[in-house]
C-alpha positions in Angstrom: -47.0 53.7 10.6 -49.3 51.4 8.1 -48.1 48.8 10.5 -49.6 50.5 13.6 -52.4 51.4 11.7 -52.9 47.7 11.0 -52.1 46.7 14.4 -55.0 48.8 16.3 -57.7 47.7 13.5 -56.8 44.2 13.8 -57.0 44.6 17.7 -60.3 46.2 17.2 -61.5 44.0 14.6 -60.8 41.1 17.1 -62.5 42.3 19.9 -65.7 42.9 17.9 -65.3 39.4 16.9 -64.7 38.4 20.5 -67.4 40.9 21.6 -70.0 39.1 19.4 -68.7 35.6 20.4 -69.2 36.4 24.2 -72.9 37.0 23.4 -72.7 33.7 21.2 -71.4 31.4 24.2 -74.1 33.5 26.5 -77.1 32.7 24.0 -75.6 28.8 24.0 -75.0 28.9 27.7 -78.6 30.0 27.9 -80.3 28.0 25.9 -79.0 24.6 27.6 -78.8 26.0 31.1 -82.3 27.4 30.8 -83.1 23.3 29.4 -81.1 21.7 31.9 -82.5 24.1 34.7 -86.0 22.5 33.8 -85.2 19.5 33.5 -83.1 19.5 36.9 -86.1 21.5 38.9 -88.5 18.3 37.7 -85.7 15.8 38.7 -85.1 17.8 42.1 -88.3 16.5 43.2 -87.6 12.5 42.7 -83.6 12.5 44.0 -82.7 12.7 47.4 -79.9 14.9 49.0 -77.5 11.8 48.6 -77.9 10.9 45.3 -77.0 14.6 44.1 -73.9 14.2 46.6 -72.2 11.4 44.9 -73.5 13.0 41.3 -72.0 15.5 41.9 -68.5 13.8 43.2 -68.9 12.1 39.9 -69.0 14.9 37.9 -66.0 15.9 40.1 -64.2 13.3 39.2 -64.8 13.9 35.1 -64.0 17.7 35.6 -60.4 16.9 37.6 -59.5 14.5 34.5 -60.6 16.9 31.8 -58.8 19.6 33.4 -55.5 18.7 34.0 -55.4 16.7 30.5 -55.9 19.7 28.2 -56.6 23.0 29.9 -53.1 24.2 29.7 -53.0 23.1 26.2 -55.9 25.4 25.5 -54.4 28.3 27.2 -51.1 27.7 25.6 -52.0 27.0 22.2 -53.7 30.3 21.9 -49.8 32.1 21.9 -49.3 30.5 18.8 -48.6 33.7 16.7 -51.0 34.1 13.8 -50.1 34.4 10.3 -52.3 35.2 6.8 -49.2 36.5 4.7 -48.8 33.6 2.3 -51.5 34.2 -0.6 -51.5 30.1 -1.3 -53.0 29.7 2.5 -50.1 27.7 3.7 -49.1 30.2 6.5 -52.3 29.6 8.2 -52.6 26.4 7.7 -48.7 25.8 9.1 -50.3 27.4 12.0 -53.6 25.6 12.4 -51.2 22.4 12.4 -49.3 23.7 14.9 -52.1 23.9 17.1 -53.5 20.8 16.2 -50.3 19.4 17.0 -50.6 20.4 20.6 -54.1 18.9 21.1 -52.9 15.6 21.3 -51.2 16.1 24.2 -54.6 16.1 26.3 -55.6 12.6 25.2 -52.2 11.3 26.0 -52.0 12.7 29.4 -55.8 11.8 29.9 -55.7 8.1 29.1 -53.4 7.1 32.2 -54.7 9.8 33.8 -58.2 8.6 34.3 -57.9 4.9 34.2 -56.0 6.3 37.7 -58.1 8.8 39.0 -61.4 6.4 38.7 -59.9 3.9 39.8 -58.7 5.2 43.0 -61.8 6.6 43.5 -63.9 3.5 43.5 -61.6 1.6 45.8 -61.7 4.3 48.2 -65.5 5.6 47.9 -67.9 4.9 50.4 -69.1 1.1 50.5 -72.7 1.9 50.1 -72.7 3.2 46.9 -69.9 0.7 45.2 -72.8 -1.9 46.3 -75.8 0.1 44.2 -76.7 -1.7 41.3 -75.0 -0.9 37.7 -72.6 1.7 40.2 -69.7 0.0 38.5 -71.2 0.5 34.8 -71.6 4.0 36.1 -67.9 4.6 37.0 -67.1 2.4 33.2 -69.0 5.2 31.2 -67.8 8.2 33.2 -64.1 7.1 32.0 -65.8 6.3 28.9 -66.6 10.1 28.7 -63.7 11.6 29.5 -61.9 9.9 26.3 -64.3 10.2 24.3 -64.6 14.1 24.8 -60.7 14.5 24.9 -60.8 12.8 21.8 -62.8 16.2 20.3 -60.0 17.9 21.5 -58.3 19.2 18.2 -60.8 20.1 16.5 -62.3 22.5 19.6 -58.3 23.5 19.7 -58.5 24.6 15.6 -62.3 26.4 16.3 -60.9 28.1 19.5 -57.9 29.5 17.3 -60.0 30.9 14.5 -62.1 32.1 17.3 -65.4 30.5 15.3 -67.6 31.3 18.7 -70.9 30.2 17.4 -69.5 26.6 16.1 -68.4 26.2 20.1 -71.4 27.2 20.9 -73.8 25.2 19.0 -71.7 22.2 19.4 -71.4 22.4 22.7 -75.7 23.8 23.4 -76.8 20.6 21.5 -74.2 17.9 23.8 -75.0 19.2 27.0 -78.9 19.5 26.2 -78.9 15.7 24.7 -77.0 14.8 27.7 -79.4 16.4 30.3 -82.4 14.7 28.0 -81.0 11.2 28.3 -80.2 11.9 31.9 -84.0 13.1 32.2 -85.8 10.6 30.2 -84.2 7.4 32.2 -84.8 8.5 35.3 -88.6 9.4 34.1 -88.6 6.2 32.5 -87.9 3.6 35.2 -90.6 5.8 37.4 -93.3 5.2 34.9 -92.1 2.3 34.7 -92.2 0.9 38.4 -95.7 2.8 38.7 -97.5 1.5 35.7 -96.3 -2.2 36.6 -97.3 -1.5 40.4 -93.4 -2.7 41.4 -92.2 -2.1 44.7 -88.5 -0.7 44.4 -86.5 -0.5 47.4 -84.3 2.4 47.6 -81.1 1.4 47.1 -82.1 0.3 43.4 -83.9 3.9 42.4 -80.1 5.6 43.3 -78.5 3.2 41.6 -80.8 3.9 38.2 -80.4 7.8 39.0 -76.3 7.1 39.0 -76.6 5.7 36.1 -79.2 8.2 34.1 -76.6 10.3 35.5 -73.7 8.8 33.6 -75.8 7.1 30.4 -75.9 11.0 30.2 -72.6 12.2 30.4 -71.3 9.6 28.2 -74.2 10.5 25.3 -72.8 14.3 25.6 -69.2 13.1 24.9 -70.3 11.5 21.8 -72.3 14.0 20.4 -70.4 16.7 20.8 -67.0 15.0 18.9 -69.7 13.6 16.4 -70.8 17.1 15.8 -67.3 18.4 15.6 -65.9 15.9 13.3 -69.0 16.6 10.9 -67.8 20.1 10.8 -64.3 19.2 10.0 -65.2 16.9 7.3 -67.7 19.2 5.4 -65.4 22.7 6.0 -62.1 22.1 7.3 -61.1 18.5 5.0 -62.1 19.9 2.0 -59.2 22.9 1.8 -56.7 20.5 3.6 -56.1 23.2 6.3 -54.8 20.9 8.6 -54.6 16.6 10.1 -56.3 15.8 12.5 -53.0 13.1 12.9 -49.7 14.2 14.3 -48.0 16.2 11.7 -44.2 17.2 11.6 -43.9 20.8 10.5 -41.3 22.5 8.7 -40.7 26.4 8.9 -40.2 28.0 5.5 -36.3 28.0 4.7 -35.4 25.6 7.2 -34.8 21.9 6.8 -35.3 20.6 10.3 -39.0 20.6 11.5 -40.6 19.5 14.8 -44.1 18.6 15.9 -44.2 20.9 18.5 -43.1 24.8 18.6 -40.5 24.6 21.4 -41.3 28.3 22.8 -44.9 27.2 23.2 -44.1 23.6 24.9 -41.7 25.9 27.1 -45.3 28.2 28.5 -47.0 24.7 28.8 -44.9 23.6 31.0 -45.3 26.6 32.8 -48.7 27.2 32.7 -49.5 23.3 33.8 -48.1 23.5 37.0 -49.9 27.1 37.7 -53.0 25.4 36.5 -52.5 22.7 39.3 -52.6 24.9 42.0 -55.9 27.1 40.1 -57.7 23.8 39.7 -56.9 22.7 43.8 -57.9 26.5 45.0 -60.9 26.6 42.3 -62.1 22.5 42.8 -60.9 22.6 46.4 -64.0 23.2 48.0 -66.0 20.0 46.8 -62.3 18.3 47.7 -62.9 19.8 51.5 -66.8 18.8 51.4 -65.9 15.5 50.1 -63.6 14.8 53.6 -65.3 16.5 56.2 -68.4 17.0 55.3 -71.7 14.2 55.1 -73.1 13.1 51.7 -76.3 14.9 52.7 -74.5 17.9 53.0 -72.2 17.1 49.7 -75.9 17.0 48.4 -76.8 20.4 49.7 -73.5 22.1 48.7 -74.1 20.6 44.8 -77.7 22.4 44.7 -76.6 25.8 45.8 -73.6 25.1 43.1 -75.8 24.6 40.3 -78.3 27.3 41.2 -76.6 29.4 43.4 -74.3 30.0 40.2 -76.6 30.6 37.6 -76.0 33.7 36.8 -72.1 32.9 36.9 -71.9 30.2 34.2 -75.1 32.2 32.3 -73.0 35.4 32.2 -69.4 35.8 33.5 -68.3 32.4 32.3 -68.4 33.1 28.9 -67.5 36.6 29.1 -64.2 35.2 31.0 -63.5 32.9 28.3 -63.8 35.3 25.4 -62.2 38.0 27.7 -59.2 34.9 27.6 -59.5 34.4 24.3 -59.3 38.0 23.0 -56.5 38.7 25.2 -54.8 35.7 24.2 -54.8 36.6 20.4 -54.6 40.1 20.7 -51.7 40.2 22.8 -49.9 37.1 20.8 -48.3 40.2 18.4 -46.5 41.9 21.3 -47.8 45.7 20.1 -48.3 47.8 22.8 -51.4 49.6 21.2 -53.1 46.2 21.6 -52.0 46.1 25.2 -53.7 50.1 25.9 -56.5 48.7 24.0 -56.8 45.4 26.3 -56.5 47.4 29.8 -59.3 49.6 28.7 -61.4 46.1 28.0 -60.4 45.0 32.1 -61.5 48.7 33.4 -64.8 48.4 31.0 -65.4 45.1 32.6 -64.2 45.7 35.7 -66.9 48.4 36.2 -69.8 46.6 34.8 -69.0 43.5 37.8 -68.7 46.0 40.6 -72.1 47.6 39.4 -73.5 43.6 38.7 -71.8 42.4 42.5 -73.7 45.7 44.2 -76.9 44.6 43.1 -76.7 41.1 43.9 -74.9 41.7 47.0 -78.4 44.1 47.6 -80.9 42.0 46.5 -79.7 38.0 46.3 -79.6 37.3 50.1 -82.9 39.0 50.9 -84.5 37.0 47.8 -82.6 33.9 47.1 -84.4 31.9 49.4 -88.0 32.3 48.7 -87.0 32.1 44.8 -85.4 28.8 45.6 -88.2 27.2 48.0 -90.6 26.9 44.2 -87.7 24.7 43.0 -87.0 22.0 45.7 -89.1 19.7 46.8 -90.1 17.9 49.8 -86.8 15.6 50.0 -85.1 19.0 50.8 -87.6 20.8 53.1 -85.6 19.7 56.4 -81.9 20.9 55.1 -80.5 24.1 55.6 -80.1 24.8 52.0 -83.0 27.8 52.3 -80.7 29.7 55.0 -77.3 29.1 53.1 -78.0 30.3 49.7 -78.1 33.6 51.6 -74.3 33.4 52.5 -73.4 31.7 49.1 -75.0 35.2 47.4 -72.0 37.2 48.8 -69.2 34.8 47.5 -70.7 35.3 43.9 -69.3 39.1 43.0 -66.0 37.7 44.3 -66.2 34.5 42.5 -67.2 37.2 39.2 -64.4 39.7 39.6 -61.2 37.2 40.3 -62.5 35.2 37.4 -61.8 38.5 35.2 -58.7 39.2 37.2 -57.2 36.0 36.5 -58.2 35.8 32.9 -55.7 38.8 32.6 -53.4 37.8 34.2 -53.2 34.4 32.7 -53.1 36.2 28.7 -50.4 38.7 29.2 -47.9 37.0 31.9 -45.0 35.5 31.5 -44.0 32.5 31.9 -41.3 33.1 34.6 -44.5 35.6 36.4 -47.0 32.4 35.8 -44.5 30.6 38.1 -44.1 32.9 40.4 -47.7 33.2 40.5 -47.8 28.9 40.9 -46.2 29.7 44.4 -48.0 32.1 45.7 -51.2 30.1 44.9 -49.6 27.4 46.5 -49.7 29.4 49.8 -53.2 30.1 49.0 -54.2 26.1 49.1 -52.6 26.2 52.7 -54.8 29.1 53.4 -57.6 27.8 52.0 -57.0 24.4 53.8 -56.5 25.8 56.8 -59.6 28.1 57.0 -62.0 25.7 56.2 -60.8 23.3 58.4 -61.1 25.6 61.3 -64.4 26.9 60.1 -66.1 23.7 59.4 -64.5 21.6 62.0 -63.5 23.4 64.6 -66.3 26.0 64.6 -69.1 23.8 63.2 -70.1 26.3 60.7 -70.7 23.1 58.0 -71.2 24.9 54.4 -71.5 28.4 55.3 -67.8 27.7 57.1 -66.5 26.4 53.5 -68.6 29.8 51.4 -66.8 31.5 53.8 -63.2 30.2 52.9 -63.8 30.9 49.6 -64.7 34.1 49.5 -61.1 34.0 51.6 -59.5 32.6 48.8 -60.9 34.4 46.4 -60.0 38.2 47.7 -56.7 36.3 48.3 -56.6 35.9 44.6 -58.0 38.7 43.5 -55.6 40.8 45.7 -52.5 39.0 43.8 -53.8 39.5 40.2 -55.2 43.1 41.0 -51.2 44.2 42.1 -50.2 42.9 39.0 -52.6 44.9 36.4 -51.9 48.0 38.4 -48.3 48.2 38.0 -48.9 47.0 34.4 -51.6 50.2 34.0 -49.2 52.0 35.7 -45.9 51.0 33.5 -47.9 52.0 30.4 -49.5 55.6 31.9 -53.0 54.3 31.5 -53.8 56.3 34.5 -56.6 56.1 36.7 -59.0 59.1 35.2 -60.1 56.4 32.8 -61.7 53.9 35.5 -63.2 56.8 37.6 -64.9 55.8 40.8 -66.9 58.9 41.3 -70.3 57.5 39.5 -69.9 54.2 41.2 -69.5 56.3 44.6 -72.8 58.1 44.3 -74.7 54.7 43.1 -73.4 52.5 46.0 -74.2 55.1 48.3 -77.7 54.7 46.7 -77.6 51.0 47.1 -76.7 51.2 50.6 -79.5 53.8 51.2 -82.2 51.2 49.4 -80.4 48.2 51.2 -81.4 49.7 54.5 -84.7 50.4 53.7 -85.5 47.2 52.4 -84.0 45.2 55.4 -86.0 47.8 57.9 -89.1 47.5 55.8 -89.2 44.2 54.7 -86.2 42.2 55.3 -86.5 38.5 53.9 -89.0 38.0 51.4 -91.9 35.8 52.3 -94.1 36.4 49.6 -95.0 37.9 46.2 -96.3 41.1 47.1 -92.4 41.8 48.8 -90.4 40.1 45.9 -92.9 42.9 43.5 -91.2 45.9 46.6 -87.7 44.1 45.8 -88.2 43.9 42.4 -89.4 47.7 41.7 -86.3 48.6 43.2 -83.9 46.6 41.8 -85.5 48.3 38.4 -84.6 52.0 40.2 -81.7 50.9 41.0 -80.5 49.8 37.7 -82.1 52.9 35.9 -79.6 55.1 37.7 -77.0 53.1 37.0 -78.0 53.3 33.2 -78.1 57.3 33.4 -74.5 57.6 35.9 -73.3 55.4 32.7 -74.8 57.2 29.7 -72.1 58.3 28.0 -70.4 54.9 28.3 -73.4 53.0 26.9 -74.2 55.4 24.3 -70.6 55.2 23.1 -70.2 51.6 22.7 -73.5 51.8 21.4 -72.7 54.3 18.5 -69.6 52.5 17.8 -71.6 49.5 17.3 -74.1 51.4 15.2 -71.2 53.0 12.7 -69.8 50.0 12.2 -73.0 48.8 11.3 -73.3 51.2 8.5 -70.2 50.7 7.1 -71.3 47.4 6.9 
């Protein structure tokens, strides 16, 4: 009974912790975004459609690499069963290792991994950009990057295990914002520079100084971020000798032959890497389609609506998908079936909040999106179409929100037979995918809006998969449906759909201020009735949050 007892607090100690380190990686994801937002709305206005194409097939290019070297290693390491029994510390600290251990796999699989994957690329890019000036010292620090930042790799491995939030967070808010303000301050630079000398730069040497700002920048976030993180293993981790940073071979207590890595956790990574291929194709697949069939002015186009269209995605339900991942990961490493209750409740909380989030974007984003937008871009983009497709790519955002949630469940509490299973099924889904935006794109002519709308394809595809799944979990444990009712959401969408046609009659797209104020008033309506359909929800995390303030 003590045992269960324990159980549930430490479940609910844990997602307090996890609770408050969502709203850490949120304040970190808004501090740099909201820098790097600046900083890209002043740059916006000097780079051309083309050079934020092949930026952005750069930063492809460092994401693939990164990805396949250590994101499985990440998932997997976080099964690693905790353990605080031994008074001396060397329970944890066997643990910790153990971890560790596993985050030297990414560095080994990323080496050869993207000496090949730059290299291909720049044999097989497009002519006219392997001829810019420095290109090639471009392409020599974006593989510079990706080591360097796999080389950071076990000490983010021993933070995410200890679930020490804000340390991720500052890390990683000071990297990307020093990498945005190198990025910033060359490109500036060599403008000031050209003016104030009254030079006359053609064009192709301007992109190839933006490519380069580009990648000076990226490499400068790489090194701050593992110079920041071996700081903090020097000053706090070193010290108490909780684990190497080397390759260690551990021994279990009462047993003479030890190993460097846990054999039941190599087993999931196995598993979980070829799952992750397929997630990384269906989830990367698009800029791989736009890439092929697509023009680098449109690649250009597609990279803009990516990096504003999804604002509110990376500001908000990234890092609530990562600490949803984490939580679940931890919680559910002990096997107690109290902690699994106590995790569907979390998905059904969450669950709710995105479909009341996806109502009101799905209301309000394609009717405003565009005139928002127009204040950021400059003249370079005034002939493209990106005005008229940000009001599509609004709609793929509350499915691009609710699979991401979806899939973070599923991911934490399947096996790794089901993570298999689930490999082929998203192996269909790449066909799928494929196919769609072919058709759509090619054979339709639909351009971007042909490849938004093969996502949101893939997506429901995705979401319909997971969904199955957590209801015959909910089911299999009798968590029933009267604790996700519909009926509040019922009466507000019908609301929304009442204020979505009288917006559209009224006003339909927003032209100027006085409508966005109209839009804006009703948004604030909207949301109030949300608030007070959802009272006694809100009021009751709130007061748990207040008692366990006091007892504090």
């Amino acid at each position: 009974m003590e045992k269960k007892r324990n159980a549930v607090s430490s479940g609910q100690q844990m997602l307090e912790k996890s609770t408050k380190g969502a709203t850490f990686l949120m304040m970190g994801q808004l501090t740099t975004k909201m820098t790097t937002f600046v900083l890209n709305s002043l740059l916006v206005r000097f780079l051309s459609p083309r050079i934020f194409g092949i930026t952005a097939f750069l930063e492809f290019i460092l994401g693939t690499a990164l990805f396949f070297s250590r994101e499985a290693v990440r998932m997997s390491t976080l099964r690693i069963k905790d353990s605080n029994e031994d008074e001396k510390g060397r329970s944890r600290s066997t643990v910790l290792q153990t971890a560790v251990n596993f985050a030297h796999i990414p560095i080994w699989i990323g080496f050869p991994l993207s000496i090949i994957l730059t290299t291909w690329q720049y044999r097989n890019i497009n002519s006219y950009f392997v001829a810019l000036p420095y290109f090639t010292w471009s392409m020599f620090l974006i593989w510079s990057s990706i080591i360097v930042e796999l080389l950071s790799e076990p000490f983010f491995i021993a933070n995410q295990f200890m679930l020490n939030y804000g340390t991720r967070s500052q890390f990683e808010s000071i990297s990307v914002t020093f990498g945005s303000v190198i990025n910033f301050l060359v490109i500036m630079g060599f403008e000031k520079w050209s003016k104030d000398g009254n030079l006359e730069v053609v064009e192709p040497t301007k992109e190839g100084i933006a490519i380069l700002a580009f990648a000076l920048g990226k490499a400068s976030h790489s090194l701050v971020l593992l110079a920041c993180y071996y700081y903090n293993y020097q000053r706090w981790f070193a010290p108490q000798r909780l684990f190497s940073i080397r390759l260690v071979k551990i021994y279990p207590p009462y047993e003479k032959k030890g190993y460097y890595f846990q054999d039941e956790i190599s087993q999931h990574f196995k598993k979980v890497y070829s799952q992750l291929c397929f997630k990384h194709l269906l989830t990367e697949g698009d800029k791989l389609i736009i890439n092929s069939l697509c023009s680098v002015e449109e690649q250009g186009i597609y990279s803009l609506l990516s990096n504003y269209g999804s604002l509110l995605t990376r500001l908000l339900f990234a890092p609530i998908e990562e600490s949803l991942r984490l939580f679940l990961a931890r919680l559910l490493s002990s096997g107690d079936s109290k902690n699994l209750k106590l995790s569907m409740q979390v998905l059904k909380n969450l669950t709710k909040f995105y479909l009341y989030l996806s109502l009101m974007i799905v209301i309000f984003g394609p009717t405003n999106s565009s005139f928002l937008l127009q204040f950021l871009v400059g003249s370079k983009w005034s002939t493209t179409s990106v005005l008229d497709t940000i009001r599509v790519y609004c709609f793929y955002l509350p499915f691009l929100a609710l699979n991401g949630i979806f899939e973070a469940f599923f991911q934490s509490i399947a096996t790794g037979d089901q993570i298999l299973k689930h490999s082929y099924f998203m192996m269909t889904f790449s066909g799928v995918f494929l196919l769609t935006s072919w058709a759509l794109i090619k054979y339709l002519e639909l351009s971007i809006n042909g490849l938004i709308i093969s996502n949101i394809i893939n997506m429901s595809l995705r979401m319909l998969y997971c969904g199955l799944f957590i209801n015959n979990m909910s089911k299999g444990l009798r968590a029933g449906s009267s604790s996700f009712a519909l009926n509040n959401f019922k009466s507000v969408l019908l609301l929304g759909v009442t204020i979505w046609v009288l917006d559209w009659g009224m006003i339909g797209l927003v032209k100027n201020f006085r409508q966005f104020f109209i839009n804006l008033i009703l948004a604030i309506i909207m949301l109030t009735v949300i608030l007070l359909r959802e009272k006694d929800s809100v009021m009751k995390a709130l007061g748990g949050r207040f008692s366990r303030a006091k007892r504090v």
